[in-house]
Residue frames relative to the residue before (quaternion, step in Angstrom):
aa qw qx qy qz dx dy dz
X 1.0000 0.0000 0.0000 0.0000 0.00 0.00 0.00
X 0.4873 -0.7276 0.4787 0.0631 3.41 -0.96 0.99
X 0.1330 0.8748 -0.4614 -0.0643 3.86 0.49 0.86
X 0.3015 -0.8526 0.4096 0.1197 3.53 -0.21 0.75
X 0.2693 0.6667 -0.6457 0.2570 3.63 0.81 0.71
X 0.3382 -0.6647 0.6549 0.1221 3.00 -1.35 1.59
X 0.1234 -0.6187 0.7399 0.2336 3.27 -1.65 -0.32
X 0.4487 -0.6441 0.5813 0.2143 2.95 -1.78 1.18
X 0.3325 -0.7238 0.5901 0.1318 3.06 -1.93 0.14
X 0.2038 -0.8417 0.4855 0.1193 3.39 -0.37 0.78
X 0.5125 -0.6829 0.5202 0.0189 2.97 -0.83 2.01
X 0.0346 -0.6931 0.7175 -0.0606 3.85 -1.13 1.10
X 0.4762 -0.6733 0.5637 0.0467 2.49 -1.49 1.94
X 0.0152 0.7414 -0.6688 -0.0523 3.92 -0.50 0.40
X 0.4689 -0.6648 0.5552 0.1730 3.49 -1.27 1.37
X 0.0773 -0.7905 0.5973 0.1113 3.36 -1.66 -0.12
X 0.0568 0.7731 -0.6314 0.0226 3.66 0.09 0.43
X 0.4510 -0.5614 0.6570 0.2232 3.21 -2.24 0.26
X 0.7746 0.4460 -0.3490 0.2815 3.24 -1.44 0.17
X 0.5301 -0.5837 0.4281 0.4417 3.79 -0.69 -0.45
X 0.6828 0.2216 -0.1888 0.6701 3.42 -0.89 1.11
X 0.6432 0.5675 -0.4907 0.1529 3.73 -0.33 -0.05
X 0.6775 0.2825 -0.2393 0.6356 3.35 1.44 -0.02
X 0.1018 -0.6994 0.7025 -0.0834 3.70 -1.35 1.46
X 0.5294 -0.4384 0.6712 0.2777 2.98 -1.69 1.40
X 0.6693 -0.4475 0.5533 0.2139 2.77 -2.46 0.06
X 0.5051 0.7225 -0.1577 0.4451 2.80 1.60 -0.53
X 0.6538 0.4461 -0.1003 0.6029 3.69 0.87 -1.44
X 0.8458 0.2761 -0.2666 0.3706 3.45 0.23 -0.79
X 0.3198 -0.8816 0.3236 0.1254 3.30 -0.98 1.62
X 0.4558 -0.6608 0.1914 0.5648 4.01 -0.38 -0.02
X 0.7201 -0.5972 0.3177 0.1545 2.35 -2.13 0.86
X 0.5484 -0.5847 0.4829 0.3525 3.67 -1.10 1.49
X 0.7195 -0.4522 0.4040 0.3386 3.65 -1.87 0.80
X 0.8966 0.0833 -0.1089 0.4210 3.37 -0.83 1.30
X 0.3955 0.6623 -0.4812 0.4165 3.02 1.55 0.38
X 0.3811 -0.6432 0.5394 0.3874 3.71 -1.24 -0.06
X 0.6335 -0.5700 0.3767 0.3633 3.42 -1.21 0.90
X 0.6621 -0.5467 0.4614 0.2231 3.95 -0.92 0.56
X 0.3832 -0.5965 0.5367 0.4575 3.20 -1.03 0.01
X 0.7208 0.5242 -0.3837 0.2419 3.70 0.71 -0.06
X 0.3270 0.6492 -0.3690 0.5791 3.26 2.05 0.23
X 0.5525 0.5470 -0.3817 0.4998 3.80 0.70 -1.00
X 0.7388 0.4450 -0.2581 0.4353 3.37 0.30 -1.57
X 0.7601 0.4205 -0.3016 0.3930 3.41 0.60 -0.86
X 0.5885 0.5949 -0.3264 0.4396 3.76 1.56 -0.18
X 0.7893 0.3929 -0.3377 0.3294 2.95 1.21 -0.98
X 0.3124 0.7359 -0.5170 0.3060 3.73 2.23 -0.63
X 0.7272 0.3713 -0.4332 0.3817 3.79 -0.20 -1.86
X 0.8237 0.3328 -0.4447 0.1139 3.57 -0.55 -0.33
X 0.8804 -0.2887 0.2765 0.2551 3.39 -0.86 1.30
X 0.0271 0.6092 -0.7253 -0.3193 3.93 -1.17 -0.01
X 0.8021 -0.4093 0.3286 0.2849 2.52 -2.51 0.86
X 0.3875 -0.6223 0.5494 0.4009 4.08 -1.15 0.31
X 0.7956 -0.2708 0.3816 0.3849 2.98 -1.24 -0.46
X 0.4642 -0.5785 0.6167 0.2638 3.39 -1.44 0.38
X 0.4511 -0.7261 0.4863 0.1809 3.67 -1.20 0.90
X 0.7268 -0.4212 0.3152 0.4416 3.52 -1.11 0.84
X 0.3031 -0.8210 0.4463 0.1868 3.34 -1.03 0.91
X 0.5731 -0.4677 0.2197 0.6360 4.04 -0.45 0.63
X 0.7170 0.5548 -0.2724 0.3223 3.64 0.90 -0.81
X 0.6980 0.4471 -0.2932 0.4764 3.49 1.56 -0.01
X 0.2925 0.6525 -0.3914 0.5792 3.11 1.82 -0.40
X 0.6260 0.6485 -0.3221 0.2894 3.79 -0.01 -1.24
X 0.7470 0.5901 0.1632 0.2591 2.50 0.99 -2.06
X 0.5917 0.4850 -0.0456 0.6423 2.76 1.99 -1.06
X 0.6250 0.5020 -0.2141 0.5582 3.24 0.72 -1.30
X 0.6694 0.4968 -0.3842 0.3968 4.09 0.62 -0.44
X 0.5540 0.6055 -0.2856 0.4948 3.07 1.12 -1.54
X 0.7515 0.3974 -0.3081 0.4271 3.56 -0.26 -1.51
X 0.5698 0.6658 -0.2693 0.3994 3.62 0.88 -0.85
X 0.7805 0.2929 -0.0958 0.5440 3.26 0.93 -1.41
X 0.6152 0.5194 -0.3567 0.4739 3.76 1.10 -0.08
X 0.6318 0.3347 -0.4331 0.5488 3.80 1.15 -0.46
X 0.6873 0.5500 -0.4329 0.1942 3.70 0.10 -0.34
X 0.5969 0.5850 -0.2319 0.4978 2.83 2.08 -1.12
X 0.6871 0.5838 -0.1384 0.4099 3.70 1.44 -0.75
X 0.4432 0.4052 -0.2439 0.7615 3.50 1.96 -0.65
X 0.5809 0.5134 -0.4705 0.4215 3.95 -0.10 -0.08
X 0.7579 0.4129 -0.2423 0.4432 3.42 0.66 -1.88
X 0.7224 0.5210 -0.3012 0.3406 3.52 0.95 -0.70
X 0.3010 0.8040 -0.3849 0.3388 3.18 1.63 -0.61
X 0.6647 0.4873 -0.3162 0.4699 3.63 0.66 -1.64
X 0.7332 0.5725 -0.2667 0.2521 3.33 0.38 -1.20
X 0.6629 0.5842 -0.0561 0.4649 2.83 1.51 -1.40
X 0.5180 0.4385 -0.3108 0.6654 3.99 1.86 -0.39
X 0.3224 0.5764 -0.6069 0.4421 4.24 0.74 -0.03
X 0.8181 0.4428 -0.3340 0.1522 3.64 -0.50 -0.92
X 0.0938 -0.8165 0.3113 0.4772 2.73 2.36 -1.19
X 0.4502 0.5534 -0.6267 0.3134 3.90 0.45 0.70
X 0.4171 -0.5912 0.5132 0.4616 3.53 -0.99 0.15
X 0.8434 -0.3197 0.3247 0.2847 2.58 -2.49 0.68
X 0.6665 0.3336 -0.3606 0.5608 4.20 -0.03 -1.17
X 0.6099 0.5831 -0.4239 0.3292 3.74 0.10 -0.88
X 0.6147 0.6697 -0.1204 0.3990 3.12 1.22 -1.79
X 0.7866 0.5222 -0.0786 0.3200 3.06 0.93 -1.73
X 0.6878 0.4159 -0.1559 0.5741 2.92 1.74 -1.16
X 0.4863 0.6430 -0.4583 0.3742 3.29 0.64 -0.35
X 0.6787 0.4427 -0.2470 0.5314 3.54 0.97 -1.47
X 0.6442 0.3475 -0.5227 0.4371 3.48 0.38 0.35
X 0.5495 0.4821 -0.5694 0.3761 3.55 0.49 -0.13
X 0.6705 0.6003 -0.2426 0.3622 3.27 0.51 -1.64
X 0.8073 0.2482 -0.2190 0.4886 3.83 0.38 -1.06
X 0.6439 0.5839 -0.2316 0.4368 3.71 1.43 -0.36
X 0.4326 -0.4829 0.6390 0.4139 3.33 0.91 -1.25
X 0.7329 -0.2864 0.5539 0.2719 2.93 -2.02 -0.05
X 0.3230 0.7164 -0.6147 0.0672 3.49 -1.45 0.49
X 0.6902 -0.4944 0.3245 0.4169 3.56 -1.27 0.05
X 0.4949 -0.6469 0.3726 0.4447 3.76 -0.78 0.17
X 0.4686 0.6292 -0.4805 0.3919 3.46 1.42 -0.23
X 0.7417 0.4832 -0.1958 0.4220 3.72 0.96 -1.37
X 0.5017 0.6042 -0.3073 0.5374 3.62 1.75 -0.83
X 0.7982 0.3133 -0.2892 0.4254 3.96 0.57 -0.92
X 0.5643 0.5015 -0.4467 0.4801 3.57 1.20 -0.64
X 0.7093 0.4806 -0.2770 0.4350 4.05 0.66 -0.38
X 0.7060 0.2689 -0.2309 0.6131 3.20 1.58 0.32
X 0.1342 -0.8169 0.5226 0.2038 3.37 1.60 0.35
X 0.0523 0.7032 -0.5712 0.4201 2.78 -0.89 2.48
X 0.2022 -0.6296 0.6068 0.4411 3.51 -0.67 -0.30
X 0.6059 -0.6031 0.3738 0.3597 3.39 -1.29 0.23
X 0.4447 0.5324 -0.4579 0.5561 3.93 1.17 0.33
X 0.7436 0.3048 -0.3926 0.4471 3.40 0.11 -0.94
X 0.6653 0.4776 -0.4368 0.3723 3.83 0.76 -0.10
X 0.6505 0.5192 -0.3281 0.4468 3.34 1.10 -0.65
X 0.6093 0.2776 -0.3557 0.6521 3.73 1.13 0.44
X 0.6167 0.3435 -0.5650 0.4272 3.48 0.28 0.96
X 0.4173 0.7649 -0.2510 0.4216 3.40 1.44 -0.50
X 0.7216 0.3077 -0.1776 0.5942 3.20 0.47 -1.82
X 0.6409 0.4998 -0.5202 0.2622 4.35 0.24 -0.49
X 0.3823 0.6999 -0.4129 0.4399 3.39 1.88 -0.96
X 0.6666 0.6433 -0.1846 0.3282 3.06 0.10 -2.17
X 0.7774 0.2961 -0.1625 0.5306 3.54 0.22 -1.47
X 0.6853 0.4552 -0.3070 0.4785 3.90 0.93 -0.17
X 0.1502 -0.7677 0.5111 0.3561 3.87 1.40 -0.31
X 0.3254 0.6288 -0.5763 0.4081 3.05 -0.06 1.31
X 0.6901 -0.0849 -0.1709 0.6981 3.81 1.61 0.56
X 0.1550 -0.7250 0.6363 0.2134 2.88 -1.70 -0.17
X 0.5793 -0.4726 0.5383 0.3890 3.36 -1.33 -0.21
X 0.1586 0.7088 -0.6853 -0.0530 4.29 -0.90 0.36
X 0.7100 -0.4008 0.5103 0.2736 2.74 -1.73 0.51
X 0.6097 -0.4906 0.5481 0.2952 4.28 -1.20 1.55
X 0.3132 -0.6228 0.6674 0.2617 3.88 -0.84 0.55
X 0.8059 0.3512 -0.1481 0.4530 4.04 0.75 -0.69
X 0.7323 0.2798 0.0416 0.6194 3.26 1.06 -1.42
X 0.5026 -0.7652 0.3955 0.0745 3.03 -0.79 2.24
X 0.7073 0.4538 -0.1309 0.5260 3.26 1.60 -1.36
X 0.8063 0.2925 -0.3296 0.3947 3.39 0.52 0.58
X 0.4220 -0.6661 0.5965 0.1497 3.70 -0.95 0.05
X 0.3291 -0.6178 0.7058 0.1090 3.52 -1.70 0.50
X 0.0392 -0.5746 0.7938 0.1954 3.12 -1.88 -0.21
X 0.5445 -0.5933 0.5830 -0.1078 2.06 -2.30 1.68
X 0.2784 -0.7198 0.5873 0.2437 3.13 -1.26 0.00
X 0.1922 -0.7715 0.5572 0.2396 4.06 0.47 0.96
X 0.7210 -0.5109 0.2949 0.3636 3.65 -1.98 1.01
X 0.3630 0.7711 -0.3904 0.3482 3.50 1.83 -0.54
X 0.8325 0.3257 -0.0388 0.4464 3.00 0.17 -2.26
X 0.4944 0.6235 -0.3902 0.4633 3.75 1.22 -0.24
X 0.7122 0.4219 -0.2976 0.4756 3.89 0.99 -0.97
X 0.6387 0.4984 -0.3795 0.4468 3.31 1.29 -0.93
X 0.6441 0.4743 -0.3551 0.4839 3.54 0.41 -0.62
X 0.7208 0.1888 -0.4597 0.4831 4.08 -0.02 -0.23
X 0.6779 0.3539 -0.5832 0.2742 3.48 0.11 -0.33
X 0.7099 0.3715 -0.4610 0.3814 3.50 0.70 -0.31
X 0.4703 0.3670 -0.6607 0.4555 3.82 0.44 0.62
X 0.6824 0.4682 -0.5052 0.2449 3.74 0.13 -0.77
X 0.4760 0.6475 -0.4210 0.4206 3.95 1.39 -0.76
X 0.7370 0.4913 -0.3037 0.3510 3.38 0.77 -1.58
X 0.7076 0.3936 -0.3160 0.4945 3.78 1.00 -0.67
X 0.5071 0.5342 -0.4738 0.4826 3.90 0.74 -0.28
X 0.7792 0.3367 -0.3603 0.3869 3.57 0.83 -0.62
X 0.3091 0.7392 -0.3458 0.4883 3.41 1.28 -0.41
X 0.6225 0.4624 -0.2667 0.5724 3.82 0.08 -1.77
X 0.8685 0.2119 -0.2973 0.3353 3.40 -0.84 -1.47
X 0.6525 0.4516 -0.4882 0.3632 3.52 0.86 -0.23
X 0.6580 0.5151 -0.3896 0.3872 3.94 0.95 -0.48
X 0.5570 0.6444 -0.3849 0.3555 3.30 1.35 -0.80
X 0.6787 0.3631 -0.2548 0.5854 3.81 1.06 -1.10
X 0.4014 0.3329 -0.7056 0.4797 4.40 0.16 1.33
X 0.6567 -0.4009 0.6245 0.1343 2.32 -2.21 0.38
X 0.6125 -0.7013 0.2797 0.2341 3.24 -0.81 1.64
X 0.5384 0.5047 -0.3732 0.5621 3.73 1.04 -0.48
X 0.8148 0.3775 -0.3364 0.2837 3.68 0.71 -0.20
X 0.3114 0.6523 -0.3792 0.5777 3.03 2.26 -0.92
X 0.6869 0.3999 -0.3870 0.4674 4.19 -0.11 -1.28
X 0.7028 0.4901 -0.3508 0.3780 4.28 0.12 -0.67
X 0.7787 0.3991 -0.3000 0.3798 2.93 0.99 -1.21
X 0.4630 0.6509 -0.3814 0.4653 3.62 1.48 -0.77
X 0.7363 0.3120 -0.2600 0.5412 3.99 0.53 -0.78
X 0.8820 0.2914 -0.2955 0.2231 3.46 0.39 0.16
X 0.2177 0.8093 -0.4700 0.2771 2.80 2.13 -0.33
X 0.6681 0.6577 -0.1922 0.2901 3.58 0.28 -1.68
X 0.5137 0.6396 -0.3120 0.4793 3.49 1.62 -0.50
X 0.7840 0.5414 -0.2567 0.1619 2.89 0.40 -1.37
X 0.1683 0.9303 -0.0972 0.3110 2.95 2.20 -0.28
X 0.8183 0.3657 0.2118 0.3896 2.30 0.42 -2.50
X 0.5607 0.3931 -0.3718 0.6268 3.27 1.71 -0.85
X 0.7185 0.6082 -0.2893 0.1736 3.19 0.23 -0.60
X 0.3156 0.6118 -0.1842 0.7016 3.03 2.34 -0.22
X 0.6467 0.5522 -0.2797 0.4458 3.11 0.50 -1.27
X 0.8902 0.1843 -0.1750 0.3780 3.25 -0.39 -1.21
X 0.5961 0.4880 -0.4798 0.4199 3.71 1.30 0.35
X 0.5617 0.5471 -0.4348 0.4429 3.44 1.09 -0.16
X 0.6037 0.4966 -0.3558 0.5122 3.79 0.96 -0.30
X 0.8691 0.2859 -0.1557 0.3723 3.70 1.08 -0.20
């Protein structure tokens, strides 16, 4: 992908004058006597301290650009893991929810399907496959008599880290074979993704 963030350049004005003497460094010219007006080498010397301009920011059209890439790299990256992720043999939604119990806690199935954006039927038959695998359970509301939670049982707790630990062992051996200049990018940016990811639930 092609990322076009220009950088500006900052353009110096250079006087010229006729005669002898008619042009002083900043250097030559000394300060100015009470009520005098500042020089043209004060000018020069006001205009040295400030800074060039930074860069210009990502246009709407590199933004684009980015936003594809990342787009096409998680889909292509949840694919590869996919394989990894059928090793345990539970299905995928099972799979999916489960890891919210496990990395979330406990919660209601109302809060379990809206975090897996679901209707609540199609969770309550992922629920019960948990259920019939002990890999959750049903407890008793800590507040609210009339309702219940799901758990994650010590079952579904082992199944779930060893399959995150599968998912990062594969991860490793795939980062280990980039090329160091990438292994070094991805190590500083990995951490981003985080943030978009925050990001783009806080927009929704």
């Amino acid at each position: 992908m092609s990322r076009s963030f220009a950088s500006a350049e900052r353009a110096g004005a250079a006087g010229t004058g006729s005669g002898r003497g008619s042009v002083k460094s900043a250097e030559q010219v000394g300060p100015a006597g009470p009520g005098s007006a500042p020089g043209p080498g004060a000018q020069a010397v006001t205009a040295g301290q400030s800074g060039p301009p930074g860069p210009p920011g990502p246009t709407s059209q590199d933004l684009a650009e980015v936003a594809s890439a990342l787009n096409s790299g998680a889909i292509h990256l949840l694919r590869s893991l996919a394989a990894v992720d059928r090793q345990p043999g539970v299905p995928g939604a099972r799979l999916s929810a489960l890891s919210v119990l496990v990395f979330g806690g406990s919660c209601t199935l109302g809060e379990l399907a809206a975090a897996e954006g679901v209707a609540g039927p199609t969770m309550t038959r992922i629920v019960d496959g948990l259920i019939a695998e002990h890999l959750a359970e049903r407890l008793p509301h800590p507040t609210d008599g009339r309702s219940v939670v799901i758990a994650a049982t010590p079952a579904g707790q082992a199944l779930m880290r060893t399959a995150q630990r599968r998912r990062i062992d594969t991860l490793v051996t795939a980062l280990a074979g980039l090329p160091l200049d990438q292994q070094r990018a991805l190590a500083s940016d990995g951490p981003l993704l985080d943030e978009l990811a925050a990001a783009v639930r806080a927009a929704n």
